[in-house]
C-alpha positions as semicolon CSV with decimal commas, in nm:
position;residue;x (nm);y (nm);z (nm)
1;X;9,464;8,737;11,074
2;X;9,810;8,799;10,929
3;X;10,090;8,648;11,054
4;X;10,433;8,884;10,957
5;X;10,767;8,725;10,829
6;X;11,032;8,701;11,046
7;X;11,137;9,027;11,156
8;X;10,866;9,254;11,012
9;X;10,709;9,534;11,183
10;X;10,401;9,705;11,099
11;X;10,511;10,093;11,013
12;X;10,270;10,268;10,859
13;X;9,869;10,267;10,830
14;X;9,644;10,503;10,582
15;X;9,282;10,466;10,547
16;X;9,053;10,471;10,260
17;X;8,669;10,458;10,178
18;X;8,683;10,073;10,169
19;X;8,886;9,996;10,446
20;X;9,279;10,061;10,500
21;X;9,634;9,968;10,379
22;X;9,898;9,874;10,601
23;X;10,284;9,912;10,560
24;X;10,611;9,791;10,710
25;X;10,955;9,687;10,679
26;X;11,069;9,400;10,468
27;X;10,817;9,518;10,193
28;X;10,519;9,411;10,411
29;X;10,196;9,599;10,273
30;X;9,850;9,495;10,335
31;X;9,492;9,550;10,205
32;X;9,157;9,547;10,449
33;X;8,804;9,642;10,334
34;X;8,555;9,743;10,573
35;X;8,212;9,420;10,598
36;X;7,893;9,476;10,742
37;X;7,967;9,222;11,044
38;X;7,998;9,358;11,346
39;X;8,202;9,079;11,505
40;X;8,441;9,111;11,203
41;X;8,446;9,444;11,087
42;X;8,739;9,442;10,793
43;X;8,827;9,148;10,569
44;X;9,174;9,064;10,456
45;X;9,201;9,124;10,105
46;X;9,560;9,047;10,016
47;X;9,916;9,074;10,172
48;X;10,230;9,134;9,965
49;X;10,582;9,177;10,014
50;X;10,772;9,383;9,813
51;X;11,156;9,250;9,824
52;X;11,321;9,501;10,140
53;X;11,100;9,774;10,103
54;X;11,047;9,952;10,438
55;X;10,729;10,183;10,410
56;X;10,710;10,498;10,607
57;X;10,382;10,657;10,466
58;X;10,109;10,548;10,245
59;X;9,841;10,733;10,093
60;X;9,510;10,635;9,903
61;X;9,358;10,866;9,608
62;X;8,990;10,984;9,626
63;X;8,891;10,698;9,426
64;X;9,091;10,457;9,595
65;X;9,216;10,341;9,287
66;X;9,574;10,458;9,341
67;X;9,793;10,435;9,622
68;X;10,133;10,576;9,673
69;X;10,359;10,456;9,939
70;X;10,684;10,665;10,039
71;X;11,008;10,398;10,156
72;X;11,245;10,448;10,385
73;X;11,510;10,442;10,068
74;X;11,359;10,783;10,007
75;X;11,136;10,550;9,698
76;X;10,822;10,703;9,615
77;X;10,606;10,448;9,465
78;X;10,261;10,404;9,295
79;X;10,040;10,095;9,352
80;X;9,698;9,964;9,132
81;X;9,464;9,933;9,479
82;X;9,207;9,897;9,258
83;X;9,280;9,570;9,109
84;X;9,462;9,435;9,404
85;X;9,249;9,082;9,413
86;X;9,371;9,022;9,087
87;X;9,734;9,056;9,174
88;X;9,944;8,781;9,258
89;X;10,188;8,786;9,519
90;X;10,414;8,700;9,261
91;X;10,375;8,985;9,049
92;X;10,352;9,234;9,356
93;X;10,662;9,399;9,360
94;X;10,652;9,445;9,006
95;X;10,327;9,612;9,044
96;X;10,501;9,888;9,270
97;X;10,597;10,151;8,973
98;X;10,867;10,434;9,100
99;X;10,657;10,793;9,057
100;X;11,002;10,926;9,004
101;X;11,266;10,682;8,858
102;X;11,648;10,718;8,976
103;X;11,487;10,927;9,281
């Protein structure tokens, strides 16, 4: 279970072939892989905010090593899913890389 900060709202979901990614406001963004228990069907993997953010649409590649996340600042941004255990919250928003810098 995840508790949110404060104000923070779930926005967006997008699946992929392990699991699914959630977005939201305040940077909230969220990684879930599918288990084999059917009690508990998806594990949290990690949970990052990234500064004030607000994600309206996230996307996975085919190899869900990639995922691009569209803000509500009109941001479209690129993040390693693929490594995403190795990440530390600390260095998440710096792992967020703007697909088109100055917009």
């Amino acid at each position: 279970t995840v508790l949110l900060r404060g104000s923070t709202r779930i926005e967006t979901i997008a699946a992929s072939s392990r699991g699914f990614i959630l977005g939201g406001n305040n940077g909230f963004f969220s990684v879930y892989e599918k288990t084999d228990d059917r009690k508990d069907p998806y594990m949290h993997i990690k949970t990052f905010y990234c500064g004030k953010e607000s994600f309206s649409s996230i996307c996975c590649n085919h190899n869900d090593e990639q995922v691009v996340a569209f803000s509500k600042n009109c941001r479209l941004l690129s993040f390693p899913l693929g490594s995403v255990d190795m990440i530390d919250e600390a260095q998440a928003e710096s792992s967020f890389l703007d697909i088109i810098p100055g917009g």
